[in-house]
N, C-alpha and C positions, 0 to 999 in steps of 0.2 A: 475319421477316415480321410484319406489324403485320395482328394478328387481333380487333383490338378491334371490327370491323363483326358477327363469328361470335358472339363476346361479347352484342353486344346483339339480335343474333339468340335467343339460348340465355334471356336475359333476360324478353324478350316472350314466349316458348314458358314457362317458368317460372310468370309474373305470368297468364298465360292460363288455366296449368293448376291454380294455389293460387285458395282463398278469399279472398274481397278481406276488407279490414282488416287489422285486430287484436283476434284471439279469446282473451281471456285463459285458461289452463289449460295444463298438460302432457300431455294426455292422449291428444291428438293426436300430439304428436313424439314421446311414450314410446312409444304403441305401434308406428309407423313405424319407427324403430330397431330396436325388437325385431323386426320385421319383416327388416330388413337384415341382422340376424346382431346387434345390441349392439353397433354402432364403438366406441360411448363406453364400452363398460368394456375397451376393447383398447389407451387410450393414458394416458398420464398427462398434469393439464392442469392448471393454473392458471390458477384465474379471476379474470377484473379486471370490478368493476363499480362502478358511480359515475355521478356525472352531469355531470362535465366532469375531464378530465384520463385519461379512463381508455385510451383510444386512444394514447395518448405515453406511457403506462407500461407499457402493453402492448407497443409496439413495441419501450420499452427494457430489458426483462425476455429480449423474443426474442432483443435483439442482443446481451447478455451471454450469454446460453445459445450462440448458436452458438459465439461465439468462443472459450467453454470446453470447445468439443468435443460437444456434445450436438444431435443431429438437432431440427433445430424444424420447429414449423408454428406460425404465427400466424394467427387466423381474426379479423376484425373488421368493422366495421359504420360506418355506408355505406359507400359505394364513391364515390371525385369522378369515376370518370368512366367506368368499366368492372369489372363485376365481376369478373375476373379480382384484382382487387385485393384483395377480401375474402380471400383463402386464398394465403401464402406460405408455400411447404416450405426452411426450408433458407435464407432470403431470395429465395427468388423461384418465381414463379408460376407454376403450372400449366398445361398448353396443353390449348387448347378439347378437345381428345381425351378428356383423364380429363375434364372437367368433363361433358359430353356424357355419358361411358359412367355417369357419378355420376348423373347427371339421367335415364338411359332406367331406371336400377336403383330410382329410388326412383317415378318413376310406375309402372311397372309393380306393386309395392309396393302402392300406392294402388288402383290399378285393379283388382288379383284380390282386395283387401280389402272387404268388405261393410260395416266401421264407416265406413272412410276411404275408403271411394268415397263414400258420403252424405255423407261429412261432411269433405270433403278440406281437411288442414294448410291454412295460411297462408302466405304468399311466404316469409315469415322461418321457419319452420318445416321446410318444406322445403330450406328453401336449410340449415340448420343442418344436418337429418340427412343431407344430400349434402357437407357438408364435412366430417363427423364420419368419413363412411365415406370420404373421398380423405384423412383422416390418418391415419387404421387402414392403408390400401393404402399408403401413403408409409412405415411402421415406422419412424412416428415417436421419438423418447426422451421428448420433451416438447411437449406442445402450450399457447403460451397462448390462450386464450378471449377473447376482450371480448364482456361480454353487448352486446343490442342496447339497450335502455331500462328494461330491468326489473330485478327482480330472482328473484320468488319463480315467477312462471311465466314468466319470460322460457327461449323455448328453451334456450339454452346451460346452465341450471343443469340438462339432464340430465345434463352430465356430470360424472365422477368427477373430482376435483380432488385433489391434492396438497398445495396452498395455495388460500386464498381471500382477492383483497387488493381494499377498497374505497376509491374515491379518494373528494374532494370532493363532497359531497350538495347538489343544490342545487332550484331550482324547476324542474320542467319534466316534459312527459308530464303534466299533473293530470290530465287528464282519463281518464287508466288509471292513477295512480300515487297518486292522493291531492290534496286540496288545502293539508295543510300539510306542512312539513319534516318533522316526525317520521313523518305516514305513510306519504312518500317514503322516508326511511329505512323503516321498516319492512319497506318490498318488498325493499330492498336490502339489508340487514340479513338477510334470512328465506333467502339465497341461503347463509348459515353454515352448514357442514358439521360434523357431531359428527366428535370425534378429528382434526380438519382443520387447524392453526394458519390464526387468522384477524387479516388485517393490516387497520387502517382508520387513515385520513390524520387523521383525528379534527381537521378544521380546524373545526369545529362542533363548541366546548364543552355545549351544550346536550343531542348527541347522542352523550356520550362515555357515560353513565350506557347509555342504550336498548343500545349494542353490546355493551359489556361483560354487560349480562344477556341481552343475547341468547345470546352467549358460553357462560355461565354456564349457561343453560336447556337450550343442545344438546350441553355439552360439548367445547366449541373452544379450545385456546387464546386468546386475545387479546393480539394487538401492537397498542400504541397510535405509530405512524408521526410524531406529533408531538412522543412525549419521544425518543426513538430515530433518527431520520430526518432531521437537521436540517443544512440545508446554510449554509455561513457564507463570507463574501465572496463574494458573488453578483454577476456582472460579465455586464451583456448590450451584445452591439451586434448589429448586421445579420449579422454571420459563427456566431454562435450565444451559449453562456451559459456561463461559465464558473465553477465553486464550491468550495468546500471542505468532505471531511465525515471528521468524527474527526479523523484522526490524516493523513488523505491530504487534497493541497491540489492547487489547480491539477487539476481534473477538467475536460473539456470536453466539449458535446453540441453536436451542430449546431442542435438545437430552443433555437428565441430565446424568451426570457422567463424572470422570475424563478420566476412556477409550472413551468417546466421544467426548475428547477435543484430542486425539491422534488420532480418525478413523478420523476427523477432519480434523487434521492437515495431515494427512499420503493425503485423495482424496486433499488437495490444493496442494501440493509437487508434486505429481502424474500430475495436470494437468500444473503444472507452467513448470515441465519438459517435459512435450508432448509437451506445445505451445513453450518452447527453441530449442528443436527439430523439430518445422513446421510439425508436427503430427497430426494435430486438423484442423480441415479444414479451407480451406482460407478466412480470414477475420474474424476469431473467436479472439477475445480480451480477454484477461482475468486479466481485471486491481483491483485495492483493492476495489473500489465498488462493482464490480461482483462479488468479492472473500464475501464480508459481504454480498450484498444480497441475496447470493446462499448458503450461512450456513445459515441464518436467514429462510429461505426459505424451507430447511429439513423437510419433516415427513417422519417418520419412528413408525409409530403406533404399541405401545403390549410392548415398550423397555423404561421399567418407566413414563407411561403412567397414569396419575392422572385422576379421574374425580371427581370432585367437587359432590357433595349432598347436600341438603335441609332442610333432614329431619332430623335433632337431631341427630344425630348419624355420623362418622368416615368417611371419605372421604375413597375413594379407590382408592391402585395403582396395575396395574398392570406391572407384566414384564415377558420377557419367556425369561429366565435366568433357563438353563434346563442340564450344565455340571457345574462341579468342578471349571473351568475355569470363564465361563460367572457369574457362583453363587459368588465365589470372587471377582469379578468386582463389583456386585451389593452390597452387605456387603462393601465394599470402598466406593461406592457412598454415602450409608446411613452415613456412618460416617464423609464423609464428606460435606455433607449437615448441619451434626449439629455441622461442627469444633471440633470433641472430638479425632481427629488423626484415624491414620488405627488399624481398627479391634475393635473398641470400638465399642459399641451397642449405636443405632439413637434411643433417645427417644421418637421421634414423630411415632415411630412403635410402634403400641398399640399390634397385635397380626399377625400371618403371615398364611395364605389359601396356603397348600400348595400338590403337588399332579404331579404326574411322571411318565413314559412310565416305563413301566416293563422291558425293555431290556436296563434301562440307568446302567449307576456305580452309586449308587442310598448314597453309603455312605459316599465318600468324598464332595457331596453335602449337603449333610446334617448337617457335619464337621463344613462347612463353615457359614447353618445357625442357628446354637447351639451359636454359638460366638456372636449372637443379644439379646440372653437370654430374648426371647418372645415366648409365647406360641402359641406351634403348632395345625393347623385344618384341619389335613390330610383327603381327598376328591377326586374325581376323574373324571375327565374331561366324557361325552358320546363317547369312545372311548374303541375300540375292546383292543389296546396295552397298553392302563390304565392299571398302578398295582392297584389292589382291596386296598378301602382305608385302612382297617381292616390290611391288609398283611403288608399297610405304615406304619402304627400306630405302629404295633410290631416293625419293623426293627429301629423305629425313640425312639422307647421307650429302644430297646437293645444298644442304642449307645448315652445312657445318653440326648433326648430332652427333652424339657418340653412339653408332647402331652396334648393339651385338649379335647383329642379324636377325632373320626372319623366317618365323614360324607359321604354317596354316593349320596346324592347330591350336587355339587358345590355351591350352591345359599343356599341351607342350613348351608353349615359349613363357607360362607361367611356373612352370618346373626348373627349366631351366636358369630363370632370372634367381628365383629361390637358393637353386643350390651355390650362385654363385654372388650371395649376398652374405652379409654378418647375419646371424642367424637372433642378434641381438633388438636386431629391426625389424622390418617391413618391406615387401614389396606393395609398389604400389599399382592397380589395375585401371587405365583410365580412358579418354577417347571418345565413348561411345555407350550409350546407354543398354545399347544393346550387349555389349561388350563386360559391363556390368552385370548385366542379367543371368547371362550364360554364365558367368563365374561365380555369381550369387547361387545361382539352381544348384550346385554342386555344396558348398560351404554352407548355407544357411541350413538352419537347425528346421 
């Protein structure tokens, strides 16, 4: 039975009952949990945090874990279309019943509490310490974490980790995280655990020095993910990406692009060093079969995400590829989908749906997709922090795109790009995760 209506029922009661924003501190989730009993010192977890990539490394850390035999739970951040999607046990999700019993246990929590009645959590805050206690009830073996945007007060760094692995650092969040890379890092970085081996993708030479003394300062191991982690013959098309690392060739994941042959390789590195170090619970194996059937095994849905169509007209991809960073990534994939080298524009993009949260850096995104020289269908997700499409159009039109103007409806300016593409191709839908979601609700089976 499809309970996704209960879902966003659970949602609004949620977002009704927390403090609106983002209140930077732990001080609120820590005592909450302690309130619950302490879920988080009841499982062991592995945190993933970063600023693009850490969602797909996360999911393919879970999918090697189950298939070596070890109980997962994956918790991660947003959700494209229903939260039910944030928290899978095991690969799959939990019915409105424990989310419900999660959710009446932690307001009640709140309400006979005097701090946290005045001062009641945040949506994310809440929702953290209600997944934390459905993976304590699930007797879990291993939980991965993806923080939400933070690092040093983002909820999830209440819990106890085993590992601590940081992807790609990039701009975004300034307005809570900093306004340069290293103080971005620094939030991120601050999430290190003393005695924790700490893994970072160290694709930012500039930020190899900060980790490493951060390392250093708390007593962490340090993996640097770029001498160690490196995947070689990297081959992407529409079916996913396929690479080679060390000594084993011919890996496959269904997540398309050459950064997914790196988040890739960074969660196999990641656990081949936990199980060297007898870190992984006893009797968990993790031989080259586990290693293929647990990339093979990956979803991570909204991250170049196709759906085939019927009707005459352009397939569609989406992706929520929503900073400078992850937009470059994605302009890489396309061109190497069609072997024409980096930064040449993928013929098979007929026209691009595209649409942005008003408080992003909205113009070196854009930077990145001018360089496909396909016309733009600026639109905007049902969302309060959507820029008005009209507002896109101009900013996309002062900085040289090709707009073919502006719809406020998603589904309209996705119709439109359709009908006026080779029908051979794809459109592609991008921006905004949110923007993703609302397209995926429609298309996904």
């Amino acid at each position: 039975m499809n309970r996704t209506h209960d879902f966003h029922r659970l949602t609004d009661s949620l977002m009704q009952f927390s403090s609106l924003g983002i209140r930077p501190g732990l001080e609120r989730t820590s005592r909450l949990l302690s309130l619950l009993g302490s879920p988080q010192k009841r499982f062991r977890a592995i945190h993933v945090l970063g600023t693009n990539g850490k969602g797909s490394t996360a999911a393919t850390l879970e999918a090697i874990l189950k298939r070596a035999g070890v109980r997962t739970a994956l918790y991660t951040s947003p959700h494209l279309v229903s939260l039910q999607e944030r928290l899978r046990i095991d690969g799959r999700p939990l019915p409105i019943e424990s989310w419900n019993a999660a959710f009446d246990a932690m307001r009640s929590a709140v309400e006979h509490d005097e701090v946290l009645g005045s001062s009641k959590p945040t949506f994310f805050e809440n929702l953290t310490a209600m997944a934390f206690s459905m993976i304590t009830d699930e007797n879990v073996g291993i939980a991965v974490i993806e923080a939400g945007m933070g690092g040093r007060y983002d909820a999830t760094s209440t819990c106890d980790p085993i590992a601590t692995v940081i992807t790609p650092i990039g701009m975004d969040h300034m307005e809570y995280l900093g306004s340069t890379i290293e103080a971005i890092a620094s939030e991120k970085f601050a999430a290190v655990r003393g005695g924790v081996p700490a893994f970072y993708a160290a694709d930012d030479a500039t930020l190899t020095d900060q980790f490493l003394a951060t390392c250093d300062r708390v007593g962490a191991q340090p993996f640097l993910l770029d001498r160690i982690a490196l995947p070689r013959d990297v081959r992407c098309d529409l079916d996913g990406t396929s690479f080679s690392l060390s000594n084993i060739s011919n890996f496959h994941t269904p997540l398309i692009g050459v950064h997914q042959a790196e988040n890739a390789a960074h969660a196999v590195v990641v656990l081949q060093t936990l199980l060297s170090k007898k870190i992984l619970p006893p009797g968990c194996s993790i031989d080259e079969k586990i290693l293929r059937d647990g990339l093979r095994d990956t979803n991570w849905p909204g991250r170049f995400e196709r759906f085939r169509c019927d009707d005459g007209l352009p397939d569609i991809v989406v992706d929520g590829a929503h900073n400078a960073h992850g937009m470059r990534a994605l302009v890489e994939t396309l061109s190497a989908i069609e072997g024409e080298g980096k930064g040449s524009a993928a013929s098979t993009v007929g026209a691009v749906v595209f649409a942005v949260m008003k408080d992003k850096d909205i113009a070196p995104v854009l930077e990145q997709l001018k360089t496909l020289r396909r016309p733009l269908y600026c639109t905007e997700p049902p969302n309060p922090r959507a820029m008005p499409h009209a507002e896109l159009a101009e900013i996309a039109l002062s900085l040289g795109v090709d707009v073919a103007g502006s719809w406020e409806d998603p589904f309209d300016a996705l119709h439109a790009a359709r009908m006026a593409s080779n029908p051979s191709g794809f459109v592609l839908c991008c921006g905004s995760l949110f923007l993703a979601g609302h397209i995926r609700a429609r298309y996904a089976e």
